[in-house]
C-alpha positions, 0 to 999 in steps of 0.5 A, spaced: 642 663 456 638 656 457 638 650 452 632 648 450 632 641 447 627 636 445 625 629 447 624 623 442 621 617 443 624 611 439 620 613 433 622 621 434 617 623 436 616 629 440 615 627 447 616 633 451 622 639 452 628 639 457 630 645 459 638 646 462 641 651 465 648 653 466 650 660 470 657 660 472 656 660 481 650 656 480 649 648 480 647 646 473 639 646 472 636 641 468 628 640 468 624 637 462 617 639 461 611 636 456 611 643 452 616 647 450 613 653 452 613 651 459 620 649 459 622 656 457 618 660 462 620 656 467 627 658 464 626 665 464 624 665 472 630 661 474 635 665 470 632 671 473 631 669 480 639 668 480 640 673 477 637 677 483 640 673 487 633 669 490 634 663 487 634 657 491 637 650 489 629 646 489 631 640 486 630 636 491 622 638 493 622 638 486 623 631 486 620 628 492 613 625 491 608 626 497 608 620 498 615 619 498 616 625 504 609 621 508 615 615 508 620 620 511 615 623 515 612 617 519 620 614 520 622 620 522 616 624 527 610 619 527 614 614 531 616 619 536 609 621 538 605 618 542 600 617 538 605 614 533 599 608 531 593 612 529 598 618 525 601 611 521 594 610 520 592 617 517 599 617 512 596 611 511 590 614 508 593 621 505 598 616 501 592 614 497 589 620 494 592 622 487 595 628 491 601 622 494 603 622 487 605 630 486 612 633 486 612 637 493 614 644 489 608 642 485 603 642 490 599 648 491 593 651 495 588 649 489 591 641 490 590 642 497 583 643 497 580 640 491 583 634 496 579 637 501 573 637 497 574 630 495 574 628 502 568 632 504 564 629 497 566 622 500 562 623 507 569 625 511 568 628 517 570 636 518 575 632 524 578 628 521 579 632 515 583 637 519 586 632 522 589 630 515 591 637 513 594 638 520 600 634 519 600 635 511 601 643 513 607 640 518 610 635 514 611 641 509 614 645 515 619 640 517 620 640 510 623 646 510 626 647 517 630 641 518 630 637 512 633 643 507 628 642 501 629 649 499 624 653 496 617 649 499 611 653 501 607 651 505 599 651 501 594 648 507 594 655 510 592 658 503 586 653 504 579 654 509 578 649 513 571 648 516 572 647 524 570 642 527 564 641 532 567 636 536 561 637 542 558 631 543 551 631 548 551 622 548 550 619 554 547 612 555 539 612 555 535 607 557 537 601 559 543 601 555 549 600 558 546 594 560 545 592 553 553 595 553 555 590 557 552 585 556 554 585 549 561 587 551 561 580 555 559 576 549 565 578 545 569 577 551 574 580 557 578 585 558 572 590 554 567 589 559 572 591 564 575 597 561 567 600 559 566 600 567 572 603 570 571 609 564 565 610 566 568 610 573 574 614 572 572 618 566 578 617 563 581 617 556 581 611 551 589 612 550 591 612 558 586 607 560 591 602 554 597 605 558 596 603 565 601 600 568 600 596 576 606 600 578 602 607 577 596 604 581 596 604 589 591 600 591 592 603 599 591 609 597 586 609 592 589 613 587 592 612 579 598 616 576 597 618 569 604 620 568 603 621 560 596 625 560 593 627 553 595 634 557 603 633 557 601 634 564 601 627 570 595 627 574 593 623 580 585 620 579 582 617 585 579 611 584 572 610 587 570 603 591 567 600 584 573 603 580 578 598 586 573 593 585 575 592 577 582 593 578 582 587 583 579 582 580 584 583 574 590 579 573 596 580 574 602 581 568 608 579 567 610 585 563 606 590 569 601 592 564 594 593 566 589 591 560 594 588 556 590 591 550 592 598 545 588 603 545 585 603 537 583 594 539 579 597 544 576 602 539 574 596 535 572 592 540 567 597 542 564 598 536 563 591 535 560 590 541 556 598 541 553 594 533 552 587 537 547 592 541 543 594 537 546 602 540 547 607 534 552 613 535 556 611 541 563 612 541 568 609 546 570 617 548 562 618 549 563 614 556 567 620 558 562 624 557 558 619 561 563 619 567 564 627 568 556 627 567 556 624 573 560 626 577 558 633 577 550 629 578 553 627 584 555 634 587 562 634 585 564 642 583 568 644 577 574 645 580 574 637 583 571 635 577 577 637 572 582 634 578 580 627 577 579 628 569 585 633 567 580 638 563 586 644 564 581 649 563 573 650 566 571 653 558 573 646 556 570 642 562 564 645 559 562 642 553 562 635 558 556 638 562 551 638 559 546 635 565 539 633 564 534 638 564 530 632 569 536 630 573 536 638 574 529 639 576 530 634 582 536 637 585 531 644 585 526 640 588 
């Protein structure tokens, strides 16, 4: 049978209720509660769940903060990954909402969505939402499967989320890229040379940062990406303008390309988009561009996705959105 006792601050008064369990085979149980009833149901379920034999030791999820386990999470698994840096950066700001200061055992699919509902009251993109709840759902996983907090359920399954419409049809208009690059120049090197060999090569903001001379062959006209977004390496054959950019570079003593991280250029970018006066133009954007032209040039789908590492046609088709009057010249 549990003992419920009272908790007293230094005047006596009632502060909250202190349930202890202690069951012969099983560790002592001790949690308090502000109410006297919460404390006994609480008793009431663990009592019965050891006496079916379901019971499970969840002290320590019941006593890990969120944010306490987010620490553990980016130590432990963040700076495994490649993209270590930007999923610092979401921890970052999860740790920030109220829900970081919950018990893990606390938190449920109810919790989860009225962050979810905060975030979206905020201006949050459906993108960056599912972002976070995506590694708040794994972090529970590792939780559970490799940290032994016992008892965890995962809550962000339980939640909907709304699914991102990641299609983006931006391509440079007008004189833009002119404007681009002349604003790019302002702010200085190496962006304006990074924004041309993007548009060139079509590739992707974290392989561009990671460039190494030693994947470059400059006889052969061709990059290694060894560590694509992908997981698989690719070969990108660098046009006579893309070599140009290349050659005029510097060479560094740690054999790095740009010398430059991938979120500095995304700031570095958007610095220059604004000094520009271009409104809604991201750095991936020049993806976009580049694929556009290369299937404008006359490359067929199968070519494209070779030098681009699009691992399917289906995914290659959100970037071929071809403008309807370049369309009307090649009908003639």
């Amino acid at each position: 049978m549990a003992t419920i006792n009272p908790r007293e601050d230094q005047d006596k008064n009632v502060i909250g209720w202190q349930a202890i369990i202690r069951k012969r085979g099983f560790p002592s149980q001790t949690r308090t509660f502000r109410t006297k009833r919460d404390a006994e149901s609480w008793a009431k379920i663990t009592e019965s769940e050891m006496l079916r034999g379901v019971w499970c030791n969840r002290s320590e999820a019941e006593n890990t903060t969120l944010a306490e386990a987010l620490d553990r999470y980016s130590k432990e698994v963040s700076s495994r990954k490649k993209a270590a840096v930007q999923e610092v950066s979401i921890i970052g700001k999860v740790k920030e909402s109220p829900l970081a200061r919950m018990y893990l055992a606390a938190i449920q699919g109810k919790d989860i969505a009225k962050y979810r509902d905060a975030m979206l009251a905020d201006g949050y993109s459906p993108i960056t939402i599912k972002r976070r709840l995506s590694l708040l759902s794994h972090l529970f996983t590792v939780a559970t499967k490799e940290w032994g907090l016992a008892g965890l359920v995962n809550p962000v399954p339980l939640v909907s989320v709304q699914k991102p419409n990641n299609a983006r049809d931006r391509r440079l208009v007008g004189d833009e890229e002119k404007r681009l690059l002349a604003a790019a120049q302002e702010y200085g090197e190496p962006l304006p040379t990074i924004i041309r060999f993007a548009l060139e090569t079509g590739m992707r903001r974290g392989e561009i940062a990671a460039m190494l001379w030693q994947h470059v062959d400059m006889r052969t006209h061709v990059l290694s990406v060894p560590d694509s977004k992908t997981g698989d390496p690719r070969r990108v054959p660098l046009s006579s303008r893309a070599l140009a950019v290349l050659d005029a570079l510097p060479r560094r003593m740690d054999g790095e390309v740009w010398g430059v991280r991938a979120d500095s250029i995304t700031q570095a970018f958007a610095r220059a988009c604004h000094r520009a006066g271009i409104k809604d133009l991201r750095f991936h954007d020049l993806r976009h561009e580049a694929t556009s032209r290369f299937f404008e040039k006359g490359l067929n789908p199968m070519q494209v996705a070779a030098i681009t590492g699009h691992k399917t046609l289906q995914m290659l088709k959100r970037y071929t959105h071809l403008r309807a009057e370049d369309l009307a010249k090649m009908l003639g």
